[in-house]
Backbone as CSV, one residue per row, in Angstrom:
resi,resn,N_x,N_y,N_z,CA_x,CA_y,CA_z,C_x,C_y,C_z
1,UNK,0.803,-1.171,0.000,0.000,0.000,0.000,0.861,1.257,0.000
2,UNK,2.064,1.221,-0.569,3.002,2.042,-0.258,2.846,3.270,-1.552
3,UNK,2.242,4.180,-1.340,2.067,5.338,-2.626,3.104,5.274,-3.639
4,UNK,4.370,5.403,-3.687,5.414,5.485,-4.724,6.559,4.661,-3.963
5,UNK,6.687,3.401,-4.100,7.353,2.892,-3.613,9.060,3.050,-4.459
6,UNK,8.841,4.073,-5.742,10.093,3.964,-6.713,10.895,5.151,-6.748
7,UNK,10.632,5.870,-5.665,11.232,6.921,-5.220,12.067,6.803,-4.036
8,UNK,13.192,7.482,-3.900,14.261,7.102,-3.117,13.644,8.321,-1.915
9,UNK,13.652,9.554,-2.244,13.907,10.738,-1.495,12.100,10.665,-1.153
10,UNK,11.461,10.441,-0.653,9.767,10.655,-0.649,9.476,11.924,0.178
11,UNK,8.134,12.655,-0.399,7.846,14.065,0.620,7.417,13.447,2.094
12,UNK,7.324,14.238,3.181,7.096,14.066,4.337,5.679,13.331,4.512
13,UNK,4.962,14.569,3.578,3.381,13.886,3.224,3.504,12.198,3.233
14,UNK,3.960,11.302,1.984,4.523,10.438,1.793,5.229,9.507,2.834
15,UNK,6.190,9.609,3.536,6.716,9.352,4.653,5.590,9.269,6.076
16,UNK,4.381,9.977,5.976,3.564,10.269,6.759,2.312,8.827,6.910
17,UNK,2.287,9.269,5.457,1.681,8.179,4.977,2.142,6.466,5.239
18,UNK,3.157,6.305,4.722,3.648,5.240,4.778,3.707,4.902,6.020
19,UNK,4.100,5.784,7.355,3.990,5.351,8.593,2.397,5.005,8.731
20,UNK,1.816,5.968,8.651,0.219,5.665,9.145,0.065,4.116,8.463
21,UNK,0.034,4.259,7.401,-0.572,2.582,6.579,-0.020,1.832,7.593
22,UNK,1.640,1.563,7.763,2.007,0.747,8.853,1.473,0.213,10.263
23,UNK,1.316,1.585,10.770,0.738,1.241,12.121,-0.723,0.891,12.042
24,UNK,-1.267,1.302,10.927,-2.390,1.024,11.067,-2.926,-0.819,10.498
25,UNK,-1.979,-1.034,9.443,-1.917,-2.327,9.212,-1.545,-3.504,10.366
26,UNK,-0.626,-2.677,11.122,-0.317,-3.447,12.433,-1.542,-3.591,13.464
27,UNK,-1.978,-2.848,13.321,-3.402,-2.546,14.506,-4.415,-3.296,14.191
28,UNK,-4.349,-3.539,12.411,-5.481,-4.198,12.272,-5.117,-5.709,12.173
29,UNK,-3.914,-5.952,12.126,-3.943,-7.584,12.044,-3.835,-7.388,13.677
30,UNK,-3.499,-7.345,14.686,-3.612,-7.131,16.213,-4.490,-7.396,16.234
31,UNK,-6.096,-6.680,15.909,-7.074,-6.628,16.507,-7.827,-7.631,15.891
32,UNK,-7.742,-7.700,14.235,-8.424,-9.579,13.929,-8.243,-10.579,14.808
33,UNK,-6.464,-11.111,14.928,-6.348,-12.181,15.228,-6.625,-11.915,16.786
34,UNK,-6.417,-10.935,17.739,-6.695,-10.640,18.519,-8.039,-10.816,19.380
35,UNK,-9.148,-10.545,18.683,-10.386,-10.177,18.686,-10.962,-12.147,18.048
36,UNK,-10.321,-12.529,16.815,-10.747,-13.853,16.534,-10.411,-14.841,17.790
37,UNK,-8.791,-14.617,18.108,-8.716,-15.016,19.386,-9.757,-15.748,20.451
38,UNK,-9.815,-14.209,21.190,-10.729,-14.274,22.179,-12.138,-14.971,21.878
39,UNK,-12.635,-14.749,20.730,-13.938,-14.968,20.669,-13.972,-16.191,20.182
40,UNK,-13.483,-17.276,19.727,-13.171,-18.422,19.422,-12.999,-19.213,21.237
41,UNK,-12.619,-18.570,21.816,-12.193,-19.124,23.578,-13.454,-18.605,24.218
42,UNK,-14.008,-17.723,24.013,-14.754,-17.245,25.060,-16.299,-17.607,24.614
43,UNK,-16.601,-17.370,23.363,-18.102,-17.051,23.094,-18.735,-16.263,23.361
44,UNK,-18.368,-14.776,23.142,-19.256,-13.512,24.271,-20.438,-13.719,23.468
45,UNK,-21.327,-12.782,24.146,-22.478,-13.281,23.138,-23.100,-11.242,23.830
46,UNK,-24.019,-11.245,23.019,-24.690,-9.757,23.113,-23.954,-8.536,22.148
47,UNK,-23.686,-7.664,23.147,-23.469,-6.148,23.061,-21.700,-6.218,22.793
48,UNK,-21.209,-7.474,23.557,-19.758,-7.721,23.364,-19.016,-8.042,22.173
49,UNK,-20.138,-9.253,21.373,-19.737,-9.063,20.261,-19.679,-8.028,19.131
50,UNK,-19.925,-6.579,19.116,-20.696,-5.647,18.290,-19.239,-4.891,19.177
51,UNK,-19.100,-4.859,19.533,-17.824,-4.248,20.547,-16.635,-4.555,19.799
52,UNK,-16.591,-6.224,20.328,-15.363,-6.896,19.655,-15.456,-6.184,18.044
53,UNK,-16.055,-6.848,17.269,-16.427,-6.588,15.963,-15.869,-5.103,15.690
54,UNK,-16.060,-4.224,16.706,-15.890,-3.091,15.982,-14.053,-2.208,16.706
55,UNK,-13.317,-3.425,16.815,-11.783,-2.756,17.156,-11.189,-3.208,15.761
56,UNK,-11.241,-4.366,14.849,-10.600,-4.288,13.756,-11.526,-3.037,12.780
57,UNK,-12.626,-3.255,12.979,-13.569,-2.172,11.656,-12.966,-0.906,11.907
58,UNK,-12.467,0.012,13.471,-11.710,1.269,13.617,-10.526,1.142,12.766
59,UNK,-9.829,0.012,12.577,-8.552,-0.005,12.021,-8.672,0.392,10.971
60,UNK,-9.717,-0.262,9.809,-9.748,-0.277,9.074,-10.390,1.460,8.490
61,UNK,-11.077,2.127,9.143,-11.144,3.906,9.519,-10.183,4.451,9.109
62,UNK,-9.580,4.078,10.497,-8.125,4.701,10.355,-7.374,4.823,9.140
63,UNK,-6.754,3.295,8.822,-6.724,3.347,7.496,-7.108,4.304,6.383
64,UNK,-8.369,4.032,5.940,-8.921,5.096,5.403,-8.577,6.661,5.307
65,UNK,-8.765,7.464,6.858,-8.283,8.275,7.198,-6.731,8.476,6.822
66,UNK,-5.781,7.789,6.993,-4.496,8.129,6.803,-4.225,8.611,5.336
67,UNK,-5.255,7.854,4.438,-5.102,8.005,2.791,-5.469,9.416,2.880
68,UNK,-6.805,9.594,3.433,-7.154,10.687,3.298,-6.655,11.880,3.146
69,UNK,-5.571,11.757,4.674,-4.693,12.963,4.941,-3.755,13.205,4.338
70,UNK,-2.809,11.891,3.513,-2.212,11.805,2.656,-2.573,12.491,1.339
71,UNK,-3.807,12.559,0.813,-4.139,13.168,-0.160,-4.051,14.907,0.148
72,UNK,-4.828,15.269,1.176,-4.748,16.394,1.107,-3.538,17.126,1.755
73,UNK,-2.424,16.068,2.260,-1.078,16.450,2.646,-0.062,16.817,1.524
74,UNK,-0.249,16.185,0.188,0.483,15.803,-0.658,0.842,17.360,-1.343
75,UNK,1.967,17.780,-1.584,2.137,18.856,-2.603,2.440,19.075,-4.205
76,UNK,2.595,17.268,-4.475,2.453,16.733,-5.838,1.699,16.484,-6.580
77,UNK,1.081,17.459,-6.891,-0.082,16.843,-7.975,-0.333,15.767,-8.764
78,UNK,1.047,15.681,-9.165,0.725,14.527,-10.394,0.588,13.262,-9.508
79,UNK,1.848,12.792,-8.209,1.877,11.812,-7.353,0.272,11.885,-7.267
80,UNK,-0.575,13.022,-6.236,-1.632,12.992,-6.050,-2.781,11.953,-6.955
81,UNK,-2.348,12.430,-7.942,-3.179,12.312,-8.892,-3.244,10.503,-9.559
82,UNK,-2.197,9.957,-9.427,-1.349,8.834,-8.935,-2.735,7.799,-8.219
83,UNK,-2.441,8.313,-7.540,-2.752,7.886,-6.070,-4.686,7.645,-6.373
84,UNK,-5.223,8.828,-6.791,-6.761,9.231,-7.084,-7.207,7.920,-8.001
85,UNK,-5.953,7.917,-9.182,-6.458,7.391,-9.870,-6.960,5.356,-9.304
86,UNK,-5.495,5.139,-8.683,-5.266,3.689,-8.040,-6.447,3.660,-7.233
87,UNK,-6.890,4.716,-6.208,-8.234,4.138,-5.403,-9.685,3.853,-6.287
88,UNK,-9.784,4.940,-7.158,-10.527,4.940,-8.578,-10.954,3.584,-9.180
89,UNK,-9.535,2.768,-9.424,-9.396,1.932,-9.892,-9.988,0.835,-8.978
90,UNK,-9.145,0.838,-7.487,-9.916,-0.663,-6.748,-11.435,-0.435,-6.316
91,UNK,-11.696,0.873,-6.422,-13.103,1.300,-5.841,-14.264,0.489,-7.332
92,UNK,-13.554,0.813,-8.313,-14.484,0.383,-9.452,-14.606,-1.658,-9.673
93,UNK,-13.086,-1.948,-9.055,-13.034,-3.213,-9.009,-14.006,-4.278,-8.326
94,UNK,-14.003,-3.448,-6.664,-14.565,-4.186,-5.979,-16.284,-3.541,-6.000
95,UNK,-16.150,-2.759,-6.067,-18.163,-2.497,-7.333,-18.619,-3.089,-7.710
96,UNK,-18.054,-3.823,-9.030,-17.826,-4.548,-10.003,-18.309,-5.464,-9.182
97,UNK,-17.351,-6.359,-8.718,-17.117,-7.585,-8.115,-18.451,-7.417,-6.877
98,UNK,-18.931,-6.635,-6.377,-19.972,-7.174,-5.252,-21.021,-7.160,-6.356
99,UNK,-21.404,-5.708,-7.425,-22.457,-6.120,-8.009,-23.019,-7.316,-8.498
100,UNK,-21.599,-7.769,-9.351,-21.701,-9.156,-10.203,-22.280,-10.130,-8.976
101,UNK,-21.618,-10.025,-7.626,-21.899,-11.099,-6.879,-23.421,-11.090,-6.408
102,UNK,-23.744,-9.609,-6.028,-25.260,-9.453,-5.898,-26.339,-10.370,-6.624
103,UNK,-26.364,-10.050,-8.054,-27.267,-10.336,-9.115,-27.050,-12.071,-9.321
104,UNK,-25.539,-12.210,-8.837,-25.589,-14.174,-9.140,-26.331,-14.448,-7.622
105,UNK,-26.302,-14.023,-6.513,-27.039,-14.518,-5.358,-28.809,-14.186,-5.379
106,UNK,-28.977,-13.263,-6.352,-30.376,-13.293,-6.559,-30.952,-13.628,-7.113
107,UNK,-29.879,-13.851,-8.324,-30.746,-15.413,-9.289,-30.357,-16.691,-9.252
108,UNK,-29.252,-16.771,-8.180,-29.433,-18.446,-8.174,-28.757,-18.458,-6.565
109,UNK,-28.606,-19.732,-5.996,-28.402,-19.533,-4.733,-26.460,-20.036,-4.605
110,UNK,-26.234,-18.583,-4.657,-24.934,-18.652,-4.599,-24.485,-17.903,-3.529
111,UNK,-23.635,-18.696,-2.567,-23.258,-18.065,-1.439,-22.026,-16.794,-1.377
112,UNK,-22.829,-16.243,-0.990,-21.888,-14.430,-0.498,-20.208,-14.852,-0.573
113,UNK,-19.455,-13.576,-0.993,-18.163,-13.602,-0.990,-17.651,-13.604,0.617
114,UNK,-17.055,-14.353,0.607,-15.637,-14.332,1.891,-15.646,-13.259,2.725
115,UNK,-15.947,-13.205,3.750,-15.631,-12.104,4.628,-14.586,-11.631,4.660
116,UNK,-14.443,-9.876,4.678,-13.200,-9.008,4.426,-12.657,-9.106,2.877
117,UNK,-12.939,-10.091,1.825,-12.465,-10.627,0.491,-12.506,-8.741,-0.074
118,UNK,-13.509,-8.058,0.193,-13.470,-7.086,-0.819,-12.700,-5.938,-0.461
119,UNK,-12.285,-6.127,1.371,-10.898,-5.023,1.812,-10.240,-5.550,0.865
120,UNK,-9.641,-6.939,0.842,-7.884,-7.528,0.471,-8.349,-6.956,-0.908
121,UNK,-9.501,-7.294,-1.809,-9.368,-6.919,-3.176,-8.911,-5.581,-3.765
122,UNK,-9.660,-4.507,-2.863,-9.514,-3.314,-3.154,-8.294,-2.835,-3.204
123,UNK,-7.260,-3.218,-1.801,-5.635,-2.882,-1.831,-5.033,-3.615,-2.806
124,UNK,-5.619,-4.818,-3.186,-4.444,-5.818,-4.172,-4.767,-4.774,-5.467
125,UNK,-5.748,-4.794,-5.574,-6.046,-3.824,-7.149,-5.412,-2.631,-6.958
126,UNK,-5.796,-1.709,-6.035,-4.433,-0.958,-5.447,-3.467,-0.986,-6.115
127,UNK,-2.758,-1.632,-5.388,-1.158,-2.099,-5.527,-0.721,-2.332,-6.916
128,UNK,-1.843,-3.264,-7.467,-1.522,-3.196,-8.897,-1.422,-2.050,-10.186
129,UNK,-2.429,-1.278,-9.491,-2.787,0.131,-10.508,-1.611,1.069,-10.218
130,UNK,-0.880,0.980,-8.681,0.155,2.104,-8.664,1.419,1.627,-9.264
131,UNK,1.374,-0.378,-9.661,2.616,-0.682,-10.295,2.930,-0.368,-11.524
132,UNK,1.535,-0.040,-11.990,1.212,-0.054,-13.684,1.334,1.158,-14.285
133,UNK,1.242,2.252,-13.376,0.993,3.591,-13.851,2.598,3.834,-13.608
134,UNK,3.309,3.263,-12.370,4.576,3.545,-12.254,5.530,3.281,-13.344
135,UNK,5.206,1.984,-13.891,6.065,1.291,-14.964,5.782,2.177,-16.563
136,UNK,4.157,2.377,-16.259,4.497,3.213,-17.909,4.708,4.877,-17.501
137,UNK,5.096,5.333,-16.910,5.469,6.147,-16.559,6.737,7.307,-17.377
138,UNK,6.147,8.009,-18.283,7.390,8.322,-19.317,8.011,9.100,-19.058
139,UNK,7.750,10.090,-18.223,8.621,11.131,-17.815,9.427,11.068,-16.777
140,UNK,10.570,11.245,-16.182,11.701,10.977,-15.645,11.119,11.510,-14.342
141,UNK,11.043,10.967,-13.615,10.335,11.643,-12.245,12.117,12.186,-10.890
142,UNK,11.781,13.101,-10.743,12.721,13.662,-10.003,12.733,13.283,-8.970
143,UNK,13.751,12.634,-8.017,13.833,12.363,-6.761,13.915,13.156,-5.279
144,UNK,14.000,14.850,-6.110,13.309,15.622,-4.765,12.227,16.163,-4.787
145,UNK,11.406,15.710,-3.429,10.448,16.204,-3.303,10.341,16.771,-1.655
146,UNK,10.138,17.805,-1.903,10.127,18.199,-0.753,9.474,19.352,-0.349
């Protein structure tokens, strides 16, 4: 999830970013296996589970949020723009992919996608759209940014 991973010198924005994704990726595998953990041993049952349930879903906020700030931190337009396009891209992917799944579960009895399947999709498509735009990339991108 790393915005320009092909840059040596990255803006602070950037650097900002990359920390947030981190900690926040850390927080959220913490709080899955964490949270699957417990509730696999314990069985809470009520108001606890809706509790539990909702320390990985903050992560995943957060997350969110960090892009966010990243965007409007950024003083690179074009990076920016980078970036707009890659969420663009997994946002249309995983669309795609629930609609299609919608319309096959309503006309025939086909069971729902994988829980969390359409977070991992959205970053993998991600990842892929910022490799693709990086690689055709024709203009010589300068290594200060600052």
């Amino acid at each position: 999830m790393t915005c320009n991973p092909f840059l040596r010198n990255t803006s602070p924005a950037m650097r900002r970013y990359n920390a947030g994704v981190a900690l926040t990726m850390g927080g959220y595998l913490l709080a899955v296996f964490g949270t699957a953990t417990f509730v696999h041993r314990h069985h809470p049952h009520g108001i606890t589970v809706y509790l539990l349930s909702a320390m990985p879903a903050f992560c995943i906020f957060a997350m969110l949020a960090v892009v966010v700030t990243y965007l409007r931190d950024e003083k690179d337009e074009y990076v920016r723009m980078l970036m707009v396009r890659s969420l663009l891209a997994a946002a249309f992917v995983v669309l795609a992919i629930g609609a299609y799944n919608d319309f096959l579960r309503s006309f025939g009895d086909l069971a729902p996608l994988p829980p969390f399947s359409q977070w991992v999709v959205f970053w993998i498509v991600f990842a892929i759209a910022q490799a693709i735009q990086y690689r055709n990339d024709a203009t010589p991108r300068s290594t200060e940014n600052a």
